[in-house]
C-alpha positions in Angstrom: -73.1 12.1 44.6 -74.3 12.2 41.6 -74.7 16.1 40.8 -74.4 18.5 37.8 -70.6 18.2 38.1 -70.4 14.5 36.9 -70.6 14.9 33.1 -68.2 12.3 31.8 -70.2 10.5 29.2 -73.3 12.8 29.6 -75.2 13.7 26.2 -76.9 16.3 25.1 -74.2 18.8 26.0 -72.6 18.9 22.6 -68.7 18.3 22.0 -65.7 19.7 24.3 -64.4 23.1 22.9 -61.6 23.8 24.2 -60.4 27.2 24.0 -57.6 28.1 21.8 -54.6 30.3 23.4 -57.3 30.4 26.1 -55.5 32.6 29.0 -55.3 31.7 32.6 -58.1 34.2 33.6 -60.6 35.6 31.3 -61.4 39.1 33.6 -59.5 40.0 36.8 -61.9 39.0 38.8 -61.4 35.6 38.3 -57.5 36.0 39.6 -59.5 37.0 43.2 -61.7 34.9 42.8 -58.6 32.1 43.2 -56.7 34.0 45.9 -60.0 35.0 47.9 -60.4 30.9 47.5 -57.2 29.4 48.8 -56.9 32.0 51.3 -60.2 31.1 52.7 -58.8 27.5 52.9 -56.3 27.8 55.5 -58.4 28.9 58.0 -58.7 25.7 58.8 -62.3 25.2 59.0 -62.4 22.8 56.0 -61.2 20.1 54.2 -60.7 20.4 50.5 -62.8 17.5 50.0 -65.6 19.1 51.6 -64.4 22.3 49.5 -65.6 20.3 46.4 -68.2 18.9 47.9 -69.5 22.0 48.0 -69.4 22.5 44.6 -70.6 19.5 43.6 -74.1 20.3 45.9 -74.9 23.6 43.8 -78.1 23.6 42.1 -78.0 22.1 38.5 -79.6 25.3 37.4 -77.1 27.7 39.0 -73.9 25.1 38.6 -75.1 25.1 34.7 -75.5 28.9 34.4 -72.1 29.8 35.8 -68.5 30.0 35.0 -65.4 28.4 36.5 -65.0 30.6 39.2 -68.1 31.7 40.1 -68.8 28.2 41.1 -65.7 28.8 43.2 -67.2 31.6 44.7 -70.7 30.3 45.5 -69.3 26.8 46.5 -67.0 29.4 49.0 -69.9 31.4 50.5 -71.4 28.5 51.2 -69.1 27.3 53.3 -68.1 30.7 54.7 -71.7 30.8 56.0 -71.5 27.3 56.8 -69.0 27.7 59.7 -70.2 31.6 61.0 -67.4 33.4 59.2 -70.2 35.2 57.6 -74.3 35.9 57.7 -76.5 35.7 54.7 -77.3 39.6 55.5 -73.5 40.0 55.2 -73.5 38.8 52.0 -75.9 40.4 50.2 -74.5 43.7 51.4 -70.9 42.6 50.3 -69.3 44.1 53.5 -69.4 42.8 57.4 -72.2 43.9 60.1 -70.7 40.9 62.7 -67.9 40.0 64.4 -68.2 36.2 63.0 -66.4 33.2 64.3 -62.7 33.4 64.6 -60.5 31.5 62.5 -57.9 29.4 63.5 -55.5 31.2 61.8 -55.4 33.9 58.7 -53.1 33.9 55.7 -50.6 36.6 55.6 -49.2 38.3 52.4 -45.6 37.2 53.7 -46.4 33.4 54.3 -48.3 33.0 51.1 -45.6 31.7 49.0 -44.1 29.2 51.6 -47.6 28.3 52.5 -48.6 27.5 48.3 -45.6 25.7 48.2 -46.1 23.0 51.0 -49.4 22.6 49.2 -51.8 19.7 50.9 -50.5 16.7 50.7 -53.0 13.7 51.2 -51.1 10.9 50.8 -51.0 8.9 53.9 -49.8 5.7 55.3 -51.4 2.2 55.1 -51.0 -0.3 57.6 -52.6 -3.4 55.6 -51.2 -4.4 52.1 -52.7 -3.8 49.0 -55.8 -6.0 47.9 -54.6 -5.7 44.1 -52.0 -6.7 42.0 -51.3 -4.9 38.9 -52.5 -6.6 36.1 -55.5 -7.6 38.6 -59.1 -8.1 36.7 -61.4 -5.6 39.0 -64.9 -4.3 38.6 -65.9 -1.1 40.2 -68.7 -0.8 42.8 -72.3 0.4 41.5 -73.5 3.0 43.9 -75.0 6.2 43.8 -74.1 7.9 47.2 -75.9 11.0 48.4 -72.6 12.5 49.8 -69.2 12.9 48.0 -67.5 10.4 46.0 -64.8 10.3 43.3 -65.7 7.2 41.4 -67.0 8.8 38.3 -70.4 7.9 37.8 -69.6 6.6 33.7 -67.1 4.1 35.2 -69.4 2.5 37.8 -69.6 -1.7 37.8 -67.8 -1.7 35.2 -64.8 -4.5 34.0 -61.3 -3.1 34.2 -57.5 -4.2 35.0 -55.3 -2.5 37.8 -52.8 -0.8 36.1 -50.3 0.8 39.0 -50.6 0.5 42.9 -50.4 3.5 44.1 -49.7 5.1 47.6 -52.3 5.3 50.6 -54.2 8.5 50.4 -57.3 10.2 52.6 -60.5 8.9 51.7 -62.9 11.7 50.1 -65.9 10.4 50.8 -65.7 10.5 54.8 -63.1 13.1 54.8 -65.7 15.5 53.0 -68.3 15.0 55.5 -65.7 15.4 59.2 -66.0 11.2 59.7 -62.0 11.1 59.5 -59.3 10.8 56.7 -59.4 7.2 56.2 -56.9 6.8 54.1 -57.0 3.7 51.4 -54.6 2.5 48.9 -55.5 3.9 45.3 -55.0 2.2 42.0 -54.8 3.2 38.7 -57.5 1.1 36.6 -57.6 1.0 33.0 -60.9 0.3 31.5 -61.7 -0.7 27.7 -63.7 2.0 25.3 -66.4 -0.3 24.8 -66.6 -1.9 28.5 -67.5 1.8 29.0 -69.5 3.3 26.4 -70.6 0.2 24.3 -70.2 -1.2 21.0 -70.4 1.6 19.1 -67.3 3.2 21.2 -63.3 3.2 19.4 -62.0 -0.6 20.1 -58.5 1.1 20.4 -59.6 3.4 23.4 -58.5 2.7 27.1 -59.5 5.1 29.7 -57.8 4.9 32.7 -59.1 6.4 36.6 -57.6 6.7 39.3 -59.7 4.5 42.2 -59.8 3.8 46.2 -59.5 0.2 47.1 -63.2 0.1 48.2 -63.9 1.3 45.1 -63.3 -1.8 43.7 -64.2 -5.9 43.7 -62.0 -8.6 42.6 -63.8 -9.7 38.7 
């Protein structure tokens, strides 16, 4: 979708700052903001596509006003109230008055470092063979979906050349929205400076994305 998340190429923001020495977490909240978020995720109630769905569907003028990981935080009650973990009332009183849904299964202190290091991987198998070839002249599809995507909004229908075929992993755009994992091949495309930003752009600059084959049109 196009929402306040998608700011690649976006003016009127002013330059990237980045933060010198800038430290993993600027208050300790932010530390359980993280846990509070990944230990919310194996309850197994959601995807981590829909996860940044979620995001994604805040408000421009909350996602805007708010840092890093309060976006976490809202995107998390969100979903939280979503699937009957907790009630509106509940969270505006910051402690439980229900019994809620049960989860299929909670996250123990013990199983948290075997559990961060399987991690989620979304790499899947493909039965058919690649469309593309490296070195394959490809333009990118121009749409502007309602629900979740992951082609960047600044590199749609645009001219570009596969650079790598990459494995078969879950689609995001169903798998956000409970339609299935779907899994596709994915490509690294490489797009010219100007194909992307226009004339006046650096002739030496390349951007390169990372794309799912329906993503993409032979050029």
């Amino acid at each position: 979708m196009n929402g306040p998340h998608d700011l690649g190429g976006q003016m009127g923001f002013g330059p990237v700052a980045p933060e010198i020495d800038e430290p993993v977490f600027h208050a300790e909240w932010e530390r359980r903001a993280l846990g509070v978020t990944l230990a919310a995720g194996t309850l197994g109630a959601w995807t981590i596509d829909e996860s940044r769905h979620a995001r994604e569907s805040l408000h421009p003028a909350i996602y805007y006003s708010a840092s890093y990981y309060e976006i976490w935080i809202r995107a998390l009650e969100m979903l939280l109230e979503r699937y009957g973990f907790v009630s509106p009332d509940e969270i505006e009183a910051g402690r439980p008055l229900w019994p809620g849904v049960k989860p299929k299964q909670v996250l123990r202190p013990g199983d948290v470092p075997r559990v961060l290091a399987r991690g989620g991987p979304c790499n899947r198998a493909v039965a058919e063979a690649p469309k593309f070839r490296a070195g394959d002249r490809v333009r990118t599809i121009n749409e502007h979906p309602t629900g979740h995507t992951r082609l960047p909004r600044y590199a749609r229908g645009r001219l570009g050349a596969i650079e790598a075929v990459r494995e078969g992993f879950v689609f995001p755009d169903t798998n956000a929205h409970g339609k299935g994992e779907n899994p596709q091949h994915v490509y690294t495309v490489c797009f010219d400076g100007q194909e992307l930003w226009g004339q006046g752009a650096d002739p030496a600059l390349t951007v390169s994305i990372d794309a799912w084959e329906s993503y993409l049109e032979p050029a």
